[in-house]
Structure formats: structure tokens, C-alpha cells
DSSP file (Angstrom, degrees, kcal/mol; ACC not computed):
  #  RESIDUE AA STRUCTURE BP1 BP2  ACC     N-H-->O    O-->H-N    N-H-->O    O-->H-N    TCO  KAPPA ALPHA  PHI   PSI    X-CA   Y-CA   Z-CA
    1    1 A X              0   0    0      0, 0.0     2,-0.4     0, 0.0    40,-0.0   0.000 360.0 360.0 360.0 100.7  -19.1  -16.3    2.7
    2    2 A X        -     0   0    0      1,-0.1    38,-0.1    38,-0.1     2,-0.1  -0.454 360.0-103.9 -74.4 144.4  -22.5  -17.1    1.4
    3    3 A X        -     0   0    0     -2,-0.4    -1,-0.1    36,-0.1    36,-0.0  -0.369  32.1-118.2 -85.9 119.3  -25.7  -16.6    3.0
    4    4 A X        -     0   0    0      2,-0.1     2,-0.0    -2,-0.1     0, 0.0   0.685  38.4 -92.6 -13.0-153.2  -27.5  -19.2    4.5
    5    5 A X  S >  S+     0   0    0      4,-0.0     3,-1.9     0, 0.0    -2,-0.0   0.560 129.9  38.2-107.8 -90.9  -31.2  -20.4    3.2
    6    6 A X  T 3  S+     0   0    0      1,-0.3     3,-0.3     3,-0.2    -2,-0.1   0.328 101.1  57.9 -61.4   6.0  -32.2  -17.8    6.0
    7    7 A X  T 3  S+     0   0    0      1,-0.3    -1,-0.3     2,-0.1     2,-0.1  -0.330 116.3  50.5-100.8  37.1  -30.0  -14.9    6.1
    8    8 A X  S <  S+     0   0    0     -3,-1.9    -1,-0.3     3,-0.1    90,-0.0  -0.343 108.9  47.3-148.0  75.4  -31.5  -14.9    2.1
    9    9 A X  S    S+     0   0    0     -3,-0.3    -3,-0.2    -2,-0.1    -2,-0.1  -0.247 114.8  42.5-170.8 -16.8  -34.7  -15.1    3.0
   10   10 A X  S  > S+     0   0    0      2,-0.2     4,-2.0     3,-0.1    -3,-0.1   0.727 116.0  54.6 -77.3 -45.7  -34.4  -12.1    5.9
   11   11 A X  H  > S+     0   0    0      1,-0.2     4,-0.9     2,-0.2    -3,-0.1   0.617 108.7  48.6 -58.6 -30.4  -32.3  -10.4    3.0
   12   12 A X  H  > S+     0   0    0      2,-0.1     4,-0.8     3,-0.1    -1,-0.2   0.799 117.9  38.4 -84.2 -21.8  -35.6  -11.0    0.8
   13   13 A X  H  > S+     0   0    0      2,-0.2     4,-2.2     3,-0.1     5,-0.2   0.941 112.6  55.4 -76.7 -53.0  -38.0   -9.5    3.4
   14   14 A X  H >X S+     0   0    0     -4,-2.0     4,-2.2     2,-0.2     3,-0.6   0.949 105.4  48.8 -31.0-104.8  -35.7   -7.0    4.4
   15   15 A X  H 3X S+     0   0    0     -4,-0.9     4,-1.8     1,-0.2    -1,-0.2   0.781 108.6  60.8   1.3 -49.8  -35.5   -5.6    0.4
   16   16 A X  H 3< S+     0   0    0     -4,-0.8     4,-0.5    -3,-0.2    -1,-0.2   0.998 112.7  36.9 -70.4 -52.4  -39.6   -5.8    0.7
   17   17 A X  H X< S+     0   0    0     -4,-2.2     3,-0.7    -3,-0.6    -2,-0.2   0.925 118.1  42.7 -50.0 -47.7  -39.5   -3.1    3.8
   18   18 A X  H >X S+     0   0    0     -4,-2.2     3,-0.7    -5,-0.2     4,-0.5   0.928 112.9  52.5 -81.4 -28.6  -36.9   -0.9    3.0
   19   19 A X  T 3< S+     0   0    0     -4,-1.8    -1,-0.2    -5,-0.4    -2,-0.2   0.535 121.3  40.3 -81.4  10.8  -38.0   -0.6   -1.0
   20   20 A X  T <4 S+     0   0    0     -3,-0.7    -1,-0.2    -4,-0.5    -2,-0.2   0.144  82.6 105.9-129.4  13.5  -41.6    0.2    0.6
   21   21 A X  T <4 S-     0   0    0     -3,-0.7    -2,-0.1    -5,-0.1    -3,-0.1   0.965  78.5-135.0 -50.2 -55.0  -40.6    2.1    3.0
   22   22 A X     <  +     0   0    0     -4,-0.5     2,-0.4     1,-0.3    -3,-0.1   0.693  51.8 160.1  97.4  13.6  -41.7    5.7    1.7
   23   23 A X    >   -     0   0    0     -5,-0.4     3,-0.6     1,-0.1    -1,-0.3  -0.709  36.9-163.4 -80.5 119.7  -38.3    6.5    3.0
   24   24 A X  T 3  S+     0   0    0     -2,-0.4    -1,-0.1     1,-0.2    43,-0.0   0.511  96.4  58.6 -73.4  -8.6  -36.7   10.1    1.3
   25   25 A X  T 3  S-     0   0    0     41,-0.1    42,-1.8    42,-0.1    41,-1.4   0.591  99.5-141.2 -83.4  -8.2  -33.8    8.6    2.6
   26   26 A X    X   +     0   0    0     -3,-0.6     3,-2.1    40,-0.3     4,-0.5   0.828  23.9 176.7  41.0  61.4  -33.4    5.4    1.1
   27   27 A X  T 3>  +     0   0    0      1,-0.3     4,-1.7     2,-0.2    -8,-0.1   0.649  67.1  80.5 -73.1  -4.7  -32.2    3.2    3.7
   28   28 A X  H 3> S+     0   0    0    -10,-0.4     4,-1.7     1,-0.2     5,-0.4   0.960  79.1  69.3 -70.3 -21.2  -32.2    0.4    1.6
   29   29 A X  H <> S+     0   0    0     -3,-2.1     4,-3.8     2,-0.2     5,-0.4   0.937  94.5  51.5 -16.3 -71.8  -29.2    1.4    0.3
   30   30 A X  H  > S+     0   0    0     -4,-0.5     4,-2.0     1,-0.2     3,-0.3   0.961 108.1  55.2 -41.4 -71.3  -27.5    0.7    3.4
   31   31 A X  H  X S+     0   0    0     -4,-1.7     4,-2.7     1,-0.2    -2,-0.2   0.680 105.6  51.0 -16.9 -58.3  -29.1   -2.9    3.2
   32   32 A X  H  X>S+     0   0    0     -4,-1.7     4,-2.9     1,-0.2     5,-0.5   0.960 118.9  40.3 -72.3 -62.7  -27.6   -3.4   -0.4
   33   33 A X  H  X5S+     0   0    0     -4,-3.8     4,-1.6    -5,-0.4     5,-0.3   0.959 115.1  47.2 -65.5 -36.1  -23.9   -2.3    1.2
   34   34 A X  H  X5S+     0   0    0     -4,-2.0     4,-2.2    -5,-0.4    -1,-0.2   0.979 116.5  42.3 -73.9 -46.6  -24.0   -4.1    4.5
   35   35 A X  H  X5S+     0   0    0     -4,-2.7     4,-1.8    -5,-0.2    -2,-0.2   0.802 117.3  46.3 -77.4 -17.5  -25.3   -7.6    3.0
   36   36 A X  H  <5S+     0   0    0     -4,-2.9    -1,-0.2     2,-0.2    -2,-0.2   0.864 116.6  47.7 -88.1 -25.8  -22.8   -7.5   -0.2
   37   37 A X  H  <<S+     0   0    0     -4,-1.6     3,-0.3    -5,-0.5    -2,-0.2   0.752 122.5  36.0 -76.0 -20.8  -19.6   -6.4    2.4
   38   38 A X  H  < S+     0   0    0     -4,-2.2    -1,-0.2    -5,-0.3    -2,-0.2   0.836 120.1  45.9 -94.7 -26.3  -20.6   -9.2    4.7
   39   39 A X  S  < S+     0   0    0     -4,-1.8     2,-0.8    -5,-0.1    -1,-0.2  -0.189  90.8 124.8 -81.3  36.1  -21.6  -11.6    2.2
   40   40 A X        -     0   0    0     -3,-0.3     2,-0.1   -38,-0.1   -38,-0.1  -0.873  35.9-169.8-118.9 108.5  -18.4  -11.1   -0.1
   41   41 A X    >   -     0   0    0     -2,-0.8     3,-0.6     1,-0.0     2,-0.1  -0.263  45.6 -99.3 -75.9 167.1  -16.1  -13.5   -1.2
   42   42 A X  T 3  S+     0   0    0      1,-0.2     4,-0.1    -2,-0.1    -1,-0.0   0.233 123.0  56.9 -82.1  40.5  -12.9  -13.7   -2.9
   43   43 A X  T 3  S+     0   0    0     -2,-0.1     2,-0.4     2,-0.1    -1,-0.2   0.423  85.6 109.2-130.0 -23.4  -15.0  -14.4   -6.4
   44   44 A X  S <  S-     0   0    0     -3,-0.6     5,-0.2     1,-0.1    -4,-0.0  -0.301  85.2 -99.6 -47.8 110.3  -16.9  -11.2   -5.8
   45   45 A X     >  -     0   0    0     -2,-0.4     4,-1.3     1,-0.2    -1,-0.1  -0.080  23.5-136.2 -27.9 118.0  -16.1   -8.2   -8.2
   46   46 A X  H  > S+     0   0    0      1,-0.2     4,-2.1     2,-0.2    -1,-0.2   0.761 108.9  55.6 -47.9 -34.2  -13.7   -5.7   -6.6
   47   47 A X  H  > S+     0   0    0      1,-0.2     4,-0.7     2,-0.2     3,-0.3   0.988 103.7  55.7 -64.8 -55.8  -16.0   -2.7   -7.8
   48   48 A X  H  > S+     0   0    0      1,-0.2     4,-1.4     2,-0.2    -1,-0.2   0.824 118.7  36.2 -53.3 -38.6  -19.2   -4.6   -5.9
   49   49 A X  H  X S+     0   0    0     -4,-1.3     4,-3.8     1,-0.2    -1,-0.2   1.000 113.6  55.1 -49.7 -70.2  -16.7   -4.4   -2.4
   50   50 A X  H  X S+     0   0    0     -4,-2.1     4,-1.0    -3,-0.3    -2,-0.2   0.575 108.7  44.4 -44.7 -37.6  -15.4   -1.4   -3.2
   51   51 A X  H  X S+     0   0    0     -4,-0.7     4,-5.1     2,-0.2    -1,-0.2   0.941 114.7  49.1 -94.3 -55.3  -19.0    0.4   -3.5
   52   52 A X  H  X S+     0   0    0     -4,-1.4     4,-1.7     2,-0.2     5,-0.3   0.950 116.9  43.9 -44.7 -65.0  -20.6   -1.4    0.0
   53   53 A X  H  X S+     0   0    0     -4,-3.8     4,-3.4     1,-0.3     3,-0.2   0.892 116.2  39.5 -57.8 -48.1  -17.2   -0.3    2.0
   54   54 A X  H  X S+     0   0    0     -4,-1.0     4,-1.6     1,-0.3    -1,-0.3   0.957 121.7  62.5 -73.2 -44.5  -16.9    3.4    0.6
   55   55 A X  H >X S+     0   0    0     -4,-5.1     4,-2.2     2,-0.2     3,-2.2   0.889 113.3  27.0   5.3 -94.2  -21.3    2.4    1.4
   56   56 A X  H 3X>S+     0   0    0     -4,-1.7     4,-3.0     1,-0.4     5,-0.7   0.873 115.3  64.3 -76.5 -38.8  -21.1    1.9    5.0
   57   57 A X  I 3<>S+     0   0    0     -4,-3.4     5,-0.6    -5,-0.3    -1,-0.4   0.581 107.2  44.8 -80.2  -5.9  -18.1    4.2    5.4
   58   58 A X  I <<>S+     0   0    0     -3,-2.2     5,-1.6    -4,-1.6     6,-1.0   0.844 122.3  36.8 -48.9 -71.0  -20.5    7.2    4.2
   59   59 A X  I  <5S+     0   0    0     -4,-2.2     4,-0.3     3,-0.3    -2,-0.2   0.787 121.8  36.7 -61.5 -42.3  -22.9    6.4    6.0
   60   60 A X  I  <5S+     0   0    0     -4,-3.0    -1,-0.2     2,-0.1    -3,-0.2   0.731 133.9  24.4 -83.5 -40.3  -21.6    5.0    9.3
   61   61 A X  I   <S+     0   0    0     -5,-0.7    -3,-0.2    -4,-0.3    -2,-0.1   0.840 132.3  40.6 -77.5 -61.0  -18.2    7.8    9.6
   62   62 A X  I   <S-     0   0    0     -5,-0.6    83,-0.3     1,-0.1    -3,-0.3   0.838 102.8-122.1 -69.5 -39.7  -19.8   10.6    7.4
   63   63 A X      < +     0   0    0     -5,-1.6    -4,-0.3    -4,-0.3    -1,-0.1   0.459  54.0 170.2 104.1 -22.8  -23.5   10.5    8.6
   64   64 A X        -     0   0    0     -6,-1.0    -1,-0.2    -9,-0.1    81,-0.1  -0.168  27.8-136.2 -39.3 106.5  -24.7    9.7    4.6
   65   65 A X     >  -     0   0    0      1,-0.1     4,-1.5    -7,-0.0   -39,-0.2  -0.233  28.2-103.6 -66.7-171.2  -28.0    8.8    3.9
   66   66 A X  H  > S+     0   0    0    -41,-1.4     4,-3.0     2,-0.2   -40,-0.3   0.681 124.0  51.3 -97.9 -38.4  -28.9    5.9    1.5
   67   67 A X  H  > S+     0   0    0    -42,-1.8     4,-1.5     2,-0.2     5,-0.2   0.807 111.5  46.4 -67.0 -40.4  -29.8    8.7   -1.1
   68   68 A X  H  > S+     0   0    0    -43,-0.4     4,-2.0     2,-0.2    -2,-0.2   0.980 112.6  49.9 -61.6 -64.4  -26.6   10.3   -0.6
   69   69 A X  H  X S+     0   0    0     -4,-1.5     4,-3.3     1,-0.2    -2,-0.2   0.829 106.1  56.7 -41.6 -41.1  -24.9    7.0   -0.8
   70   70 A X  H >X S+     0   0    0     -4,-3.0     4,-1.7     2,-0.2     3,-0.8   0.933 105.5  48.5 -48.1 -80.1  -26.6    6.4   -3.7
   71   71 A X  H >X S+     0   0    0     -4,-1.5     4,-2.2     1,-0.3     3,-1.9   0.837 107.8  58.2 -23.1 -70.1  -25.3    9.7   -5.6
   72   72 A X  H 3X S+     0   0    0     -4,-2.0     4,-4.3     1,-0.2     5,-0.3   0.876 100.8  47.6 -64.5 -31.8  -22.1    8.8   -4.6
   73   73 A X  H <X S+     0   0    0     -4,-3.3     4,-1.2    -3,-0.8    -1,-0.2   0.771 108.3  65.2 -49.6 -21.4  -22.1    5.1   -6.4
   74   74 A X  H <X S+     0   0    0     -3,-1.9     4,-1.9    -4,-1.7    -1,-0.2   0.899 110.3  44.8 -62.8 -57.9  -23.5    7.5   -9.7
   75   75 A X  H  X S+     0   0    0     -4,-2.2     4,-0.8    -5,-0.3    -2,-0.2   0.918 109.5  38.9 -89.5 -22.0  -20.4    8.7   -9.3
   76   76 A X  H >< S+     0   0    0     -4,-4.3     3,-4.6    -5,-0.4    -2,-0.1   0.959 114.2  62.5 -64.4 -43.5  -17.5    6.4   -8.8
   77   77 A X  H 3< S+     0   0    0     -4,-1.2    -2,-0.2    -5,-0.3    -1,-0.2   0.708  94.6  57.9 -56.2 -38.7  -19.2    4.4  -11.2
   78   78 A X  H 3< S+     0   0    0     -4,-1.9     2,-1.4     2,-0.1    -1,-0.2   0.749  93.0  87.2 -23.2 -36.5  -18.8    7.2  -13.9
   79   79 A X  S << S-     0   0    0     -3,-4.6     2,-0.5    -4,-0.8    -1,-0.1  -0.664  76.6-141.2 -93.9 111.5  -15.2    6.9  -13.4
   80   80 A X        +     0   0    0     -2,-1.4     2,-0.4     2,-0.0    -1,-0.1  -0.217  48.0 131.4 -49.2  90.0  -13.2    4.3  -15.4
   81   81 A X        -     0   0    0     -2,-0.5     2,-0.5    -5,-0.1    -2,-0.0  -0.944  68.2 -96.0-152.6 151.9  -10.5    2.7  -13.0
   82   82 A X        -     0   0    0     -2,-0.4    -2,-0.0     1,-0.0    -1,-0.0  -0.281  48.9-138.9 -53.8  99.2   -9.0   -0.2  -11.8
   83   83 A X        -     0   0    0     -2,-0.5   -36,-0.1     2,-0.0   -37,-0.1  -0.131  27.8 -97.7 -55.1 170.2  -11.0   -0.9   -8.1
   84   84 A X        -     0   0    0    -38,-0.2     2,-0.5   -37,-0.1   -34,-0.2  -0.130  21.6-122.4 -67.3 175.1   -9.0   -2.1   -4.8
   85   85 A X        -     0   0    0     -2,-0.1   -38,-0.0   -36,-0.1    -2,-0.0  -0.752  32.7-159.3-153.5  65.6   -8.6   -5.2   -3.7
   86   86 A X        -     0   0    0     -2,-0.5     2,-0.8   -40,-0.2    41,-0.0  -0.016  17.1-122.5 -58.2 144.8   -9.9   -5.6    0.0
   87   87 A X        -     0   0    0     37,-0.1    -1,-0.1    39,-0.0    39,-0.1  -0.760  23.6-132.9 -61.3  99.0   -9.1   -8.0    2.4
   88   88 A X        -     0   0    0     -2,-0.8     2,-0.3     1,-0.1     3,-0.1  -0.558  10.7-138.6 -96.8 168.3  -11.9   -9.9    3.7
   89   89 A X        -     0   0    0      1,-0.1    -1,-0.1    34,-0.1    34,-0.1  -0.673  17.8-126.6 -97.2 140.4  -12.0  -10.2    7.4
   90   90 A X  S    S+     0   0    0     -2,-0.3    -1,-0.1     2,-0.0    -2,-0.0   0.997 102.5  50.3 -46.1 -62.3  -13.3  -14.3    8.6
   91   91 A X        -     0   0    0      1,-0.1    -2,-0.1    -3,-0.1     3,-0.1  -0.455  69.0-171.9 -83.3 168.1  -15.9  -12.4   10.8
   92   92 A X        -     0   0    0      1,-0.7    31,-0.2     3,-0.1     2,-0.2   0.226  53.6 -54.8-147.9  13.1  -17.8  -10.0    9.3
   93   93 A X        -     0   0    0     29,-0.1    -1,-0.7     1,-0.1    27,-0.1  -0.555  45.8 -97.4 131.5 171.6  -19.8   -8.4   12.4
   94   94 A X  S    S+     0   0    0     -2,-0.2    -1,-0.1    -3,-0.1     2,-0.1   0.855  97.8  68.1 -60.1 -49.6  -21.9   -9.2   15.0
   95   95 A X        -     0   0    0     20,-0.3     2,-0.2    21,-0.2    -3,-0.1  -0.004  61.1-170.1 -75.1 176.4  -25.2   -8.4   13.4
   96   96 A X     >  -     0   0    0     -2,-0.1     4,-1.8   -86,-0.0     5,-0.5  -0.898  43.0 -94.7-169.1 144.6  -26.9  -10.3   10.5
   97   97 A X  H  > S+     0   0    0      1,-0.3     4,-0.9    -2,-0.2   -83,-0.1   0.789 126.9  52.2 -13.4 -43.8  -29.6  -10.0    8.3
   98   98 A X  H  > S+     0   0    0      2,-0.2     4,-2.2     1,-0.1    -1,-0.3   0.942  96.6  64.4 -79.1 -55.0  -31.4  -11.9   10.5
   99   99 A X  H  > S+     0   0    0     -3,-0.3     4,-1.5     1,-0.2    -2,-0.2   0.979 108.1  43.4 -19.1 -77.6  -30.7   -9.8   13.6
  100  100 A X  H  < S+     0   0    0     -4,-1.8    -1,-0.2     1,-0.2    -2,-0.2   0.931  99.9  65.4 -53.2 -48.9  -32.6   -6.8   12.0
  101  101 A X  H  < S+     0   0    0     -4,-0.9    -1,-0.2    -5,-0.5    -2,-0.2   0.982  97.2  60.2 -49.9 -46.6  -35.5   -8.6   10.7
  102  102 A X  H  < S+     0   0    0     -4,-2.2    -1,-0.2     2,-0.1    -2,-0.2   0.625  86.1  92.5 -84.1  -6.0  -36.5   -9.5   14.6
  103  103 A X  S  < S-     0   0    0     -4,-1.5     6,-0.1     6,-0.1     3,-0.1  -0.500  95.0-100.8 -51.6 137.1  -36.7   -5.9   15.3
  104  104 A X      > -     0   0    0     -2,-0.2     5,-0.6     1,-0.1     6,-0.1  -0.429  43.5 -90.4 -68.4 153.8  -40.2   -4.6   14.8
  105  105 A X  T   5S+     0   0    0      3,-0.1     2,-0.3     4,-0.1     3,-0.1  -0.470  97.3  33.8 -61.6 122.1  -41.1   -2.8   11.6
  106  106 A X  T >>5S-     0   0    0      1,-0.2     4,-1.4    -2,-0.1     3,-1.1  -0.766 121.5 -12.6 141.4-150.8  -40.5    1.3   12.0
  107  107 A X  H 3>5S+     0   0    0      1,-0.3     4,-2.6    -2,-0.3    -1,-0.2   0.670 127.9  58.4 -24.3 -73.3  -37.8    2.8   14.0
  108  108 A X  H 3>5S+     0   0    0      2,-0.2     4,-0.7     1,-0.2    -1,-0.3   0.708 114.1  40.8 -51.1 -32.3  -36.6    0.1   15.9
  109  109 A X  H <><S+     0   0    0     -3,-1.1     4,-2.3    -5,-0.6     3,-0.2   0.885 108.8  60.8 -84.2 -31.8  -35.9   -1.7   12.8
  110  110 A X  H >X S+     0   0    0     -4,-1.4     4,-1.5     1,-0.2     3,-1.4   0.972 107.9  46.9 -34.4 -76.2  -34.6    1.2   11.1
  111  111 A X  H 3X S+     0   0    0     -4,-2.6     4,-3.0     2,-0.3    -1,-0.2   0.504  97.9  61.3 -55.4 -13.1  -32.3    1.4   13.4
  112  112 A X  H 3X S+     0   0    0     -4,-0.7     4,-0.9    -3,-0.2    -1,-0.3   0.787 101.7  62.1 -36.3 -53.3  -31.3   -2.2   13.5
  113  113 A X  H <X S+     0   0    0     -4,-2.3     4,-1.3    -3,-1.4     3,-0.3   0.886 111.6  38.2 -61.5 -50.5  -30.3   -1.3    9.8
  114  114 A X  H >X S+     0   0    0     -4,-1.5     4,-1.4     2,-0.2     3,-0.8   0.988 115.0  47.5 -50.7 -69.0  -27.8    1.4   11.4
  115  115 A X  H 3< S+     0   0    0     -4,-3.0   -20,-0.3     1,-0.2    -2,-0.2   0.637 116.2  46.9 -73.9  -0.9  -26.7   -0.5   14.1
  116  116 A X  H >X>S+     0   0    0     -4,-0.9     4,-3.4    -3,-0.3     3,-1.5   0.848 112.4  54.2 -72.8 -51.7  -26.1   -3.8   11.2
  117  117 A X  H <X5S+     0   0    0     -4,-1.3     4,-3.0    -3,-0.8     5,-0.3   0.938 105.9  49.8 -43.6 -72.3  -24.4   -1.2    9.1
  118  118 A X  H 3<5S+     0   0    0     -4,-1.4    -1,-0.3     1,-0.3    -2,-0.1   0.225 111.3  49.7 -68.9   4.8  -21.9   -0.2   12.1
  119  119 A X  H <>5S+     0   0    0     -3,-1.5     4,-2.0    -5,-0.3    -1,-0.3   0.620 111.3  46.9-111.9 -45.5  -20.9   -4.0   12.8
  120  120 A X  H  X5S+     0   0    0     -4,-3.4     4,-0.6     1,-0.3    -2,-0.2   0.929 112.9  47.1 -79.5 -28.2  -20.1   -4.8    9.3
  121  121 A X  H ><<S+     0   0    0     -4,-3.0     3,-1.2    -5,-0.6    -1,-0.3   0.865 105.4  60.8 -76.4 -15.0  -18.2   -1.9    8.9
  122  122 A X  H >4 S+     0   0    0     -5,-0.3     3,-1.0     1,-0.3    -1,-0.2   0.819 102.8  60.4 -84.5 -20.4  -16.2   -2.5   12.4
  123  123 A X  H 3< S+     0   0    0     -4,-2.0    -1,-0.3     1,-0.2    -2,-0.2   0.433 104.5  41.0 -79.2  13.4  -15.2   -5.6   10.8
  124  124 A X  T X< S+     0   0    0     -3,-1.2     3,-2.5    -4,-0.6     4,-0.3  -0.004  75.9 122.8-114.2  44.7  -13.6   -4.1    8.2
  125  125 A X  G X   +     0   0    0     -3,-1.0     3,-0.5     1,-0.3     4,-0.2   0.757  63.8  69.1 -84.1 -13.2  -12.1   -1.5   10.3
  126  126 A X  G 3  S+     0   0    0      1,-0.2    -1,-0.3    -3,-0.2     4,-0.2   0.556 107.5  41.9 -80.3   7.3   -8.4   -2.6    9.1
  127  127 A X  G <> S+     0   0    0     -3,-2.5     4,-1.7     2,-0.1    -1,-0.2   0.193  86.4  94.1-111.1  12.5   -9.4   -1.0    5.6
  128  128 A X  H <> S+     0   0    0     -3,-0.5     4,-1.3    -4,-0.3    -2,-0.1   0.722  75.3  53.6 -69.1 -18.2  -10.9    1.7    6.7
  129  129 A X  H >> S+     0   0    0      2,-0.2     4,-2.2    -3,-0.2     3,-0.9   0.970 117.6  52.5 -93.6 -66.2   -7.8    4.4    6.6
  130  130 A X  H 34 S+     0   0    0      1,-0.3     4,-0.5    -4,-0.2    -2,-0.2   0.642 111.4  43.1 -44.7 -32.3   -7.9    2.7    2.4
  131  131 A X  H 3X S+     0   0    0     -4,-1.7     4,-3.0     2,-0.2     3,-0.4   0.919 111.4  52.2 -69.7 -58.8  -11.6    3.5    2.1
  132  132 A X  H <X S+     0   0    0     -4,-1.3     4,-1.7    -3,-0.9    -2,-0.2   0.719 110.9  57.8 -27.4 -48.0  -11.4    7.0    3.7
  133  133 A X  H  X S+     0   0    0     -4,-2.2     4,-1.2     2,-0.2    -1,-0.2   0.807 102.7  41.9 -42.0 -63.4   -8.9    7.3    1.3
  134  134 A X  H >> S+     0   0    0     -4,-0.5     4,-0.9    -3,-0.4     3,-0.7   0.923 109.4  62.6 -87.3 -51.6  -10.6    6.6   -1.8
  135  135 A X  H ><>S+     0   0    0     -4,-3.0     5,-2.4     1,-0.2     3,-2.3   0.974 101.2  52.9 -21.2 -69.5  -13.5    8.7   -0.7
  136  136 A X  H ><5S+     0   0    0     -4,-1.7     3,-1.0     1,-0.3    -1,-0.2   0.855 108.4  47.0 -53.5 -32.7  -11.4   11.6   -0.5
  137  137 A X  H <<5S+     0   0    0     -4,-1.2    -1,-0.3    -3,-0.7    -2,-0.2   0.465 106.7  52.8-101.3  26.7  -10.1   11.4   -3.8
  138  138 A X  T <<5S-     0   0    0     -3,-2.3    -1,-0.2    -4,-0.9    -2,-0.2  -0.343 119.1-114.6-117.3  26.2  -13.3   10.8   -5.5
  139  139 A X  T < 5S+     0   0    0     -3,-1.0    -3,-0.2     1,-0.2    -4,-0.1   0.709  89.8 111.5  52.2  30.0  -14.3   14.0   -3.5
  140  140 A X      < +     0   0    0     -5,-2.4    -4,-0.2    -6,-0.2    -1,-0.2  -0.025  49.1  88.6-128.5  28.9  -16.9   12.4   -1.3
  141  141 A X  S    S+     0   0    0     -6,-0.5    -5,-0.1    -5,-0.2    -6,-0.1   0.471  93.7  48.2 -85.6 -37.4  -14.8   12.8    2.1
  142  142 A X  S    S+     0   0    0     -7,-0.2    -2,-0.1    -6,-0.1    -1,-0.0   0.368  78.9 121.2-101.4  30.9  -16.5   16.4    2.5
  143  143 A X        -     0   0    0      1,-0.0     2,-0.3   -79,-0.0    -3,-0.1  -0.204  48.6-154.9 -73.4-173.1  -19.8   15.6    1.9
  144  144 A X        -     0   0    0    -81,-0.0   -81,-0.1     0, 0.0   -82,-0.0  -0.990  26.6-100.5-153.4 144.2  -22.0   16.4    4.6
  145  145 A X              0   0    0     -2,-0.3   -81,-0.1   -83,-0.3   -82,-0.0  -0.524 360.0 360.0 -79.0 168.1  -25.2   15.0    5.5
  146  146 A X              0   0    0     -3,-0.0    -1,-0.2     0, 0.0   -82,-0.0   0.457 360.0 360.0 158.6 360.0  -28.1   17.4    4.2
């Protein structure tokens, strides 16, 4: 499903906050996983799926900051393997790109960026046991936030 003229243009504003944030967490991260798992089609690279879900599913189950999340994408990517092959769901959350943007800048929009996160990831919630999954055996089920 591709993104409007203005859920790309929210996504570009967006991108301007969170990579000027000053954040030691790096929430654009999230950003990067929520808009490619809601924008993702069946011409989209399995790895690029595959990194957003295992994404949001750090962050949104586990508690994973965007720095965490990062490390862990350092590491699947390390590892040579054939990715999965998700299902995408017709809806793809409540929230949008846009959604977040009309939060004011700080907190409240920070948190917009969670509560975006936690929508796209409840629509993929029938791959979630398969994500959990893959975590665990790429050793990033026991992380811990920290």
C-alpha cells in the first residue's frame, strides 16, 4: 500500500524531528519500522518486512528502544539467510503518519510515535507468535530494555 502525497510528506517531517531530536534513544527508528510495515507491499523485500516487524515487536512487546532496535538490525543483518514471507494484513492500523504529526512536538508526539508503533503492530498481530519466534532464535527474545 503506498503512501499518499501526504502520508510522505508527514513521513518527511516526521524523519526531520526524530533525526534531530537529540534523542539517546533513537526513536526514529521506530518511525523507519512502523511506516515500511504499514507501507509494505507484496513487491517489497522480505528482509525490509522482516526487520520493521521483529522492529515494532522489540519495541512494542519487549520495551526496546530505537537504539536497541537498531543493534538488533546490525545483527540479523550479519546473518546470511533466507527472510520470511509475511502476510500483509488490508488494514494496517488505526494510526498514520499523519496522525502523529498533529501531535505537538516533545512528548506528546513522542508518544504518538509509541502509540503509531502499537497499531501497526496490532495489525500484524496474526504473525506475531512467527516474529517472536525469529527473535528468539536470533537471540534477541531476552533482551531487556537498559
Amino acid at each position: 500500500m503506498m503512501p499518499s502525497t501526504a502520508e510522505q510528506s508527514a513521513h518527511d517531517a516526521l524523519a526531520v524531528y526524530t533525526l534531530t531530536h537529540g534523542d539517546v534513544a533513537f526513536i526514529h527508528q521506530h518511525v523507519v519500522d512502523a511506516f515500511a510495515a504499514q507501507h509494505a507491499t507484496t513487491e517489497t523485500k522480505p528482509i525490509a518486512i522482516t526487520f520493521a516487524l521483529v522492529g515494532l515487536y522489540l519495541h512494542v512487546e519487549r520495551g526496546l528502544s530505537g537504539r536497541q532496535v537498531q543493534r538488533a538490525h546490525s545483527m540479523l543483518a550479519k546473518r546470511t539467510r533466507r527472510w520470511p514471507t509475511f502476510p500483509l494484513p488490508e488494514r494496517r492500523g488505526v494510526m498514520t503518519v499523519i496522525d502523529v504529526m498533529t501531535a505537538p512536538a516533545g512528548p506528546e508526539r513522542d508518544r504518538a510515535i509509541d502509540a503509531w508503533c502499537a497499531s501497526v503492530w496490532d495489525a500484524y498481530r496474526d504473525v506475531a507468535p512467527t516474529v517472536a519466534t525469529l527473535a528468539r532464535e536470533h537471540g534477541l527474545h531476552a533482551w531487556t530494555p537498559g
